[in-house]
C-alpha positions in Angstrom: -36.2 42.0 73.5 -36.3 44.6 76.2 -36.3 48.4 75.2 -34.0 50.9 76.5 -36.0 52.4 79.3 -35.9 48.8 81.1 -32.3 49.6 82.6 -33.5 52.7 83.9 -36.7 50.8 84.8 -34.6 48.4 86.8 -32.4 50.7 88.2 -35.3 52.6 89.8 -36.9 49.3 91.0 -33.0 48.6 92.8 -33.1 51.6 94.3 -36.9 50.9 96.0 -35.7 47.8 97.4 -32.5 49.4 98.6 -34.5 52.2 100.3 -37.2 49.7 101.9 -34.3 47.6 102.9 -32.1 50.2 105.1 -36.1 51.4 106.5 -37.1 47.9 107.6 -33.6 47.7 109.6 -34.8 47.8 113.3 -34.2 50.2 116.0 -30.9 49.4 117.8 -32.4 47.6 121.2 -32.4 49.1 124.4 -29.4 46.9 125.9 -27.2 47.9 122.7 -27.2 51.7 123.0 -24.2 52.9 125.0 -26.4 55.8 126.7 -28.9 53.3 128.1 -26.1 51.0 129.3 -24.6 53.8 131.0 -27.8 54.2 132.5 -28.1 50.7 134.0 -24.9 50.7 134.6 -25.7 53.7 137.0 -28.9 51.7 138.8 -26.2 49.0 139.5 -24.0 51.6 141.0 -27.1 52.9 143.0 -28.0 49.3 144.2 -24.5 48.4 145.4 -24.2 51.4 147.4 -27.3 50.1 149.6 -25.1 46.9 149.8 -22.4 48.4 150.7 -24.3 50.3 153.4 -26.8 47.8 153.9 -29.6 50.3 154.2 -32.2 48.8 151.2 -35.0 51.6 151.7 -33.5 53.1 148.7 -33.5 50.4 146.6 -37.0 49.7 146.9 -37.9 51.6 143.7 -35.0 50.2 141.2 -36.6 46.7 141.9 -38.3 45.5 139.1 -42.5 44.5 139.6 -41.5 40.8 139.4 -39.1 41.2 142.6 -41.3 43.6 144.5 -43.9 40.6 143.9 -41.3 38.1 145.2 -40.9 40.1 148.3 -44.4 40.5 148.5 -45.0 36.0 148.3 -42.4 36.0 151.3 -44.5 38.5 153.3 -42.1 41.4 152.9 -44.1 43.9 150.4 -42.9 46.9 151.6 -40.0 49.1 151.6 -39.4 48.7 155.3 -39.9 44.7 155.4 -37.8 44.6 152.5 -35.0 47.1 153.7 -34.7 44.8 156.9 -34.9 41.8 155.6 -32.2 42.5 153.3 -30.5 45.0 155.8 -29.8 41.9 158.3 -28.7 39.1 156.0 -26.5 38.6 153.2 -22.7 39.0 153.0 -22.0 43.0 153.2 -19.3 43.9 150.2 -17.5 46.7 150.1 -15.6 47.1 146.7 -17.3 45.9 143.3 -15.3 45.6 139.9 -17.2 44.8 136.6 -15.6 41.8 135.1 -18.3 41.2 131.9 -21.2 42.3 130.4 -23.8 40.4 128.6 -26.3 42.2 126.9 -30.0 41.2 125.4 -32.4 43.4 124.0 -34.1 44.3 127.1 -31.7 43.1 129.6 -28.2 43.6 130.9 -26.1 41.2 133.3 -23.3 42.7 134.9 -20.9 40.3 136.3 -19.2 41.7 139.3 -16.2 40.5 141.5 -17.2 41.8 144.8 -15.2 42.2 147.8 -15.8 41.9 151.5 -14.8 40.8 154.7 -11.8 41.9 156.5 -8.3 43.3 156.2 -7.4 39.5 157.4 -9.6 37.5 156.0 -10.5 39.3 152.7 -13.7 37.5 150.7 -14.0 37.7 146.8 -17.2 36.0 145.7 -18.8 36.4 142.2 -21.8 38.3 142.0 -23.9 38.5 139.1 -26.9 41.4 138.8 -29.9 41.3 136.5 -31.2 44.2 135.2 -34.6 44.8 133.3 -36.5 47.8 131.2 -39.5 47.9 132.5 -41.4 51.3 132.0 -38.6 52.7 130.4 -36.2 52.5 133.2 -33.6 50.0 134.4 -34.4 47.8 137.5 -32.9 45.3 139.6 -34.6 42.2 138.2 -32.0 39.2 139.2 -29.0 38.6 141.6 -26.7 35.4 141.8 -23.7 35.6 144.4 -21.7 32.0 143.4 -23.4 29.4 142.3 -26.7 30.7 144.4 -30.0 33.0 142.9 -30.9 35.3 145.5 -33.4 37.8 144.8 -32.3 41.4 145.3 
């Protein structure tokens, strides 16, 4: 037989657990947090203004390391090799809308209906963008227009 201080014994051992429970919960991730989607969602708006404009020297710094390295394997490791190169191909949009968001814990995918072309011959193409925390910021780390990866 038990005594009477077990219940008060097991009580105390309930609430332990309970406590070391709620304090082993993990930190909401990165991706998760509705400031720090606002915030990528703000180095999206940033990047889509260059593609709007198509003047890239401002993007340059929300790439992410692995991109600027891509660039850099093609032979375009600076801001003004990347800003033309990007500057003279591509399609040039001029509207986005958000259609989804996917979130990870470090990573967000916006996927976009873009808009370009003319007032005749309008172009909607679907355009998916990447983005990273890397050194506690957002950057551009992936881009897929249709069915094709592109880097940014």
């Amino acid at each position: 037989m038990r005594g009477p201080g077990w219940r008060a014994l097991r009580g105390r051992a309930l609430g332990c657990l309970l406590v070391l429970g709620v304090g082993a919960v993990p930190a909401p991730a990165f991706a998760q947090n509705s400031v720090e989607l606002a915030r990528a969602r703000q180095v999206l708006e940033y990047y889509q203004a260059c593609e709007r404009t198509r003047r890239f020297a401002p993007c340059w710094d929300l790439l992410s390391s692995r991109v600027r390295a891509e660039w850099s394997q093609q032979g375009r490791g600076t801001v003004d090799e990347y800003a033309a190169a990007r500057g003279a191909g591509g399609r040039r949009f001029s509207d986005f809308r958000v259609l989804q968001i996917r979130r990870s814990p470090a990573r967000v995918v916006f996927v976009v209906e873009a808009t370009g072309g003319t007032a005749r011959s309008p172009v909607w193409e679907r355009v998916e963008y990447a983005l990273l925390r890397e050194g506690g910021q957002w950057k551009m780390d992936g881009r897929r227009v249709g069915p094709s990866e592109t880097t940014p």
